[in-house]
LUMTIBA-693413 format. One record per residue (C-alpha): y negated, z, x negated; residue number from 1. Coordinates in Angstrom, 2 decimals, padded with zeros to 5 digits, always signed. Each point is the difference from the previous one (the first is absolute). Layout:
R_Y_Z_X_NUM;
...
REM end
This chain:
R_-004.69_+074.74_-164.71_1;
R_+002.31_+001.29_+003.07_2;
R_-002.97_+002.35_+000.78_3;
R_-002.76_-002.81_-000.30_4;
R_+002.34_-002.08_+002.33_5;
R_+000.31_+002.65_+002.74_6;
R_-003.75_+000.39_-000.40_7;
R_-000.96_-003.48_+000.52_8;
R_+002.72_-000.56_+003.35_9;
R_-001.84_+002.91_+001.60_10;
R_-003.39_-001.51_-000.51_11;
R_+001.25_-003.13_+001.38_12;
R_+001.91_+001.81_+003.07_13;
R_-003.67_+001.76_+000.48_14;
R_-001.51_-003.14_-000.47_15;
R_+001.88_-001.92_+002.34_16;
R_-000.23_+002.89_+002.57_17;
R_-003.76_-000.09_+000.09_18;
R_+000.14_-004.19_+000.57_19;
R_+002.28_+000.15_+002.45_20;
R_-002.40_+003.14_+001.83_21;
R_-003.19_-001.73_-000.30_22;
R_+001.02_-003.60_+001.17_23;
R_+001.62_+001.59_+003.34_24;
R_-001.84_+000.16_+003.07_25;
R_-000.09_+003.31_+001.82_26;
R_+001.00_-000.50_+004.00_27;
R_-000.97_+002.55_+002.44_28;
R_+001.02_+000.32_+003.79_29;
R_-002.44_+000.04_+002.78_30;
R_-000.46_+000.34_+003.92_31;
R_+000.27_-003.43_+001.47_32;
R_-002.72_-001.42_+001.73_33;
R_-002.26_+003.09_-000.86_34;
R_-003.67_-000.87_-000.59_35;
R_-000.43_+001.79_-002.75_36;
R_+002.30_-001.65_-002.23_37;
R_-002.44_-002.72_-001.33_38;
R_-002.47_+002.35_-001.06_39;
R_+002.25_+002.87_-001.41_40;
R_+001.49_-003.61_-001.80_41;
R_-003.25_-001.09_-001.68_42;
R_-000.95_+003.59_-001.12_43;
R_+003.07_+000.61_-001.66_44;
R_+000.83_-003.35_-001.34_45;
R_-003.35_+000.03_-002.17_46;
R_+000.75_+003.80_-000.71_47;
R_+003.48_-001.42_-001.73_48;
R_-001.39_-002.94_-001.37_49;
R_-002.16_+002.22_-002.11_50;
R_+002.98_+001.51_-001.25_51;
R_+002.06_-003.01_-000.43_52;
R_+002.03_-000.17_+002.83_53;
R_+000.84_-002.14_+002.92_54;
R_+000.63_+001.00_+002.69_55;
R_+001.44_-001.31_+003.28_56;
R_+000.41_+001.70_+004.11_57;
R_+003.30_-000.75_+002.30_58;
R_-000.48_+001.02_+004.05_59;
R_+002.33_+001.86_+001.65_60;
R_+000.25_+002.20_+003.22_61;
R_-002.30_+003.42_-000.69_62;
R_+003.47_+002.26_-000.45_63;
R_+002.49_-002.68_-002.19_64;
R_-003.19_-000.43_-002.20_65;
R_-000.11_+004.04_-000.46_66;
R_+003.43_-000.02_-000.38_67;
R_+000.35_-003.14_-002.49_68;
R_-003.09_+001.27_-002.01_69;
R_+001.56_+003.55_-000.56_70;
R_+003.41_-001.81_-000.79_71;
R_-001.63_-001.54_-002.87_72;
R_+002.70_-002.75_-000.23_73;
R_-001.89_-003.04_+001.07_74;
R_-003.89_+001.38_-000.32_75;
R_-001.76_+001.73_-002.16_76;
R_-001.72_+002.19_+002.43_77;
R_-001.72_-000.61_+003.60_78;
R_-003.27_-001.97_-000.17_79;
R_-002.20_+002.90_+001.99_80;
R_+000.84_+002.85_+002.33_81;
R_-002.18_+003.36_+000.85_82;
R_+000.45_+002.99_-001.93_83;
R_+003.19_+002.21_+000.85_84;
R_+002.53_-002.30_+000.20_85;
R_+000.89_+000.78_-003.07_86;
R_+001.40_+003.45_+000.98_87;
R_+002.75_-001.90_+002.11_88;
R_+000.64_-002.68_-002.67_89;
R_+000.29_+001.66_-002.97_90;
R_-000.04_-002.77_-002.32_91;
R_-003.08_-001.66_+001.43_92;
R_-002.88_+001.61_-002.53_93;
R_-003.49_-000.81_+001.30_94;
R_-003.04_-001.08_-001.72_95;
R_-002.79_+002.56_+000.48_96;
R_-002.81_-002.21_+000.37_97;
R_-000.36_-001.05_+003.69_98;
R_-000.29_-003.60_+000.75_99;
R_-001.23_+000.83_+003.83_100;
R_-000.32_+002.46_+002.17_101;
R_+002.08_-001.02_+003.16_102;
R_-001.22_+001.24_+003.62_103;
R_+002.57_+000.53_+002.64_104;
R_-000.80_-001.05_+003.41_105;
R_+000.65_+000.74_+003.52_106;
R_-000.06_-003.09_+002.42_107;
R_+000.74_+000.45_+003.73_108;
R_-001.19_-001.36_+003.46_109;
R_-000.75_+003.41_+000.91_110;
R_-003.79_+000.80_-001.37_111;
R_+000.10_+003.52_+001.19_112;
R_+002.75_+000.73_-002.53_113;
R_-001.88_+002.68_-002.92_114;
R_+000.75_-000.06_-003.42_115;
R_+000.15_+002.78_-002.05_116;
R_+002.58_+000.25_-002.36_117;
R_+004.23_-000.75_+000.73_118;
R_-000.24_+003.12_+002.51_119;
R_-002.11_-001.82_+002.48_120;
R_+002.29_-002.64_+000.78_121;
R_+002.97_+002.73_+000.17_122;
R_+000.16_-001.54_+003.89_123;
R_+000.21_-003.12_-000.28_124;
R_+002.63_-002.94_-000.72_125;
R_-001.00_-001.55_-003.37_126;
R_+001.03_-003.30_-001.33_127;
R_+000.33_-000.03_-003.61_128;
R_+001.87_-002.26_-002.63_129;
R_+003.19_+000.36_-001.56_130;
R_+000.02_+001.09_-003.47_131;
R_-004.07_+000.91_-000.33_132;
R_-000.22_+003.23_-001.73_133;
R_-002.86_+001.59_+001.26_134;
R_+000.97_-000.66_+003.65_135;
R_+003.68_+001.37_-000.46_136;
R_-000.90_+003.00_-001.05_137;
R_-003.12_+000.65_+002.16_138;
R_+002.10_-000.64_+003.23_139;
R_+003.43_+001.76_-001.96_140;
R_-002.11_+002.97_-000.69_141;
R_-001.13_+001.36_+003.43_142;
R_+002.65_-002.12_+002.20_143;
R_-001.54_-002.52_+001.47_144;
R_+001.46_-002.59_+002.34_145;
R_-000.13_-003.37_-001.55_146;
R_+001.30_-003.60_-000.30_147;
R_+000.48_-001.76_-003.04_148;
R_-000.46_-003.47_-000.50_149;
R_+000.41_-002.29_-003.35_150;
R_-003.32_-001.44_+000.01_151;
R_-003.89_+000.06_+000.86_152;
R_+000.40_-002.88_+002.85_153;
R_+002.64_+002.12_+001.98_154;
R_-001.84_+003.36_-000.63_155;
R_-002.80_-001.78_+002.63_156;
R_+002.82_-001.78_+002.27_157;
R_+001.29_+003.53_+000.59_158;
R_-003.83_+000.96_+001.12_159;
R_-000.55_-003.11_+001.64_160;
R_+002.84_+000.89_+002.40_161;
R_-001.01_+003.25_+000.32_162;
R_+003.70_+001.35_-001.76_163;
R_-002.24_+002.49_-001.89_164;
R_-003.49_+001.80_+000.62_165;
R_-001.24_-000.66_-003.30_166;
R_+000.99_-001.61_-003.71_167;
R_-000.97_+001.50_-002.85_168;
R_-000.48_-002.65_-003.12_169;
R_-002.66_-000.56_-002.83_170;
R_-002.86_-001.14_+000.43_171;
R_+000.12_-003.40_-001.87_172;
R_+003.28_-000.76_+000.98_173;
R_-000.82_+000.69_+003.95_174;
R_-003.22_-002.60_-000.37_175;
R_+001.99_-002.94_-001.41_176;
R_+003.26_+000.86_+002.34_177;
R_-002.99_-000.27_+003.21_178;
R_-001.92_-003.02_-001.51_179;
R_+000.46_-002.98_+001.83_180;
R_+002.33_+001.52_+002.15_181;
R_+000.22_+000.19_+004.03_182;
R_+000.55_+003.74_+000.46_183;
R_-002.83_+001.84_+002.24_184;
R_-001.61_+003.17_+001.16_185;
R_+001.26_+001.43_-003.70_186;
R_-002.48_+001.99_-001.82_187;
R_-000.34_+001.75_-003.27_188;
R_-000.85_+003.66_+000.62_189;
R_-002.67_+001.45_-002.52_190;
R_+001.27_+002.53_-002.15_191;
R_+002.87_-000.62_-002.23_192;
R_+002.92_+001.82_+000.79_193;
R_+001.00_+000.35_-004.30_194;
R_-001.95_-001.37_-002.80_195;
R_+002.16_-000.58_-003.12_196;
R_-000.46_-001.01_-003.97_197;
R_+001.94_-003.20_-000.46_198;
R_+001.63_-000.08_-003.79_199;
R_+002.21_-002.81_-001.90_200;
R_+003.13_+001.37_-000.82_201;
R_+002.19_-000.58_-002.93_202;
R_+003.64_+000.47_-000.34_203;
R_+001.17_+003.27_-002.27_204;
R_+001.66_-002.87_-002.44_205;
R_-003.77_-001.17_-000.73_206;
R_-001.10_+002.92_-000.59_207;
R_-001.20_-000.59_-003.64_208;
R_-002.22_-001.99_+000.99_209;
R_-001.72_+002.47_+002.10_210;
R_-002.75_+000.78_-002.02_211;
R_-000.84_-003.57_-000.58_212;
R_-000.51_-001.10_+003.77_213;
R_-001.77_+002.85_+000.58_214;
R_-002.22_-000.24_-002.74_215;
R_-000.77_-003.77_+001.22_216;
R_-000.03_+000.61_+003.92_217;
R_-002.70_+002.99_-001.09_218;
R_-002.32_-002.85_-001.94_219;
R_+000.03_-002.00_+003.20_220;
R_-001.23_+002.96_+002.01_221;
R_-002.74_+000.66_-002.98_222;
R_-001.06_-003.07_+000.26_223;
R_-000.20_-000.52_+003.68_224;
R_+002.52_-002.36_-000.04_225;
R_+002.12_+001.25_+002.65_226;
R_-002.99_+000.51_+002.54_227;
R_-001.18_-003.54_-000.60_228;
R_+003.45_-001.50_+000.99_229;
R_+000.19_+002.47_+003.03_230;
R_-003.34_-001.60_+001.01_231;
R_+001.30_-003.79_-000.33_232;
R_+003.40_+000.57_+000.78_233;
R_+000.61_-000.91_+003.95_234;
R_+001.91_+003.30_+001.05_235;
R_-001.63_+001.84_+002.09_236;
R_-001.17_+003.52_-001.41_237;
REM end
């Protein structure tokens, strides 16, 4: 009887575990104001839904949302970053099937500037923003002077008054930050300076569930899901 008892109180402790799991959304962190983050949203809330789970984004300057997603106290992970950053925040595990491929861009007043890789712009002053992966450790890398700003809007105020020769920026992101905006002569030089995957990442606490959102994320790909809400989503590629 003792034994059928202890037997039945685990089952219900399991039970209860699995309820409370399955009725809790899962809340990620993001890059405010990013244009990305309604697209990356709509992928990956049907890629969750499939698997029963809600799931819900909360905006925060680039670096606290690293730094919050790899805490793993308030967020389950951090809604969409490209690959690598995972080597720095080592509790961040990403999701190997890429929701976009993100193209970073050098904008500048001065057309004669030639892109061909982070070398080229070795001599100039870049602009980029403050806690951006991929421009960090571009500039880090080789040295470059730069200024750091906390958004997309000031990353152009410091070209627009000519503080740098250049900002470097994604491509999406630069068109919305220069849409309806009264900044001139600034151009978008040709070639990309660094072309990137861009994953969701999930917080080493999640990691059971792994397997599942990869499983689902790879369906949407199969079935040309993702591509079809790239197409109709109003970020720009």
């Amino acid at each position: 009887m003792r034994l059928r008892n202890i037997l039945v109180a685990v089952l219900m402790f399991i039970l209860n575990i699995n309820c409370a799991f399955s009725s809790d959304k899962l809340v990620f962190s993001s890059i405010e104001k990013s244009s990305f983050t309604n697209f990356a949203m709509s992928v990956l809330s049907e890629a969750y839904k499939r698997i029963g789970i809600d799931i819900e984004t909360y905006p925060l300057p680039a670096k606290r949302s690293l730094r919050s997603a790899n805490e793993g106290i308030n967020y389950d992970g951090e809604l969409f970053r490209i690959s690598g950053i995972e080597n720095e925040y080592t509790n961040l595990i990403p999701i190997k099937i890429p929701l976009h491929q993100s193209k970073w861009m050098v904008f500048t007043k001065n057309k004669k500037i030639e892109v061909n890789g982070w070398q080229s712009l070795k001599q100039y002053k870049l602009g980029i923003r403050r806690g951006i992966a991929t421009t960090k450790k571009g500039t880090e890398k080789l040295g470059f002077d730069t200024y750091s700003v906390n958004t997309n809007k000031q990353l152009f105020e410091l070209l627009e008054r000519n503080r740098v020769d250049a900002v470097i920026i994604s491509k999406g992101n630069a068109q919305k930050a220069l849409k309806n905006s009264d900044f001139k002569d600034i151009v978008m030089l040709e070639n990309p300076v660094q072309v990137n995957n861009v994953y969701h990442f999930v917080h080493i606490k999640n990691k059971q569930l792994i397997p599942q959102i990869y499983k689902s994320l790879k369906k949407l790909e199969t079935e040309g899901l993702i591509e079809r809400m790239k197409k109709g989503s109003l970020f720009v590629q």
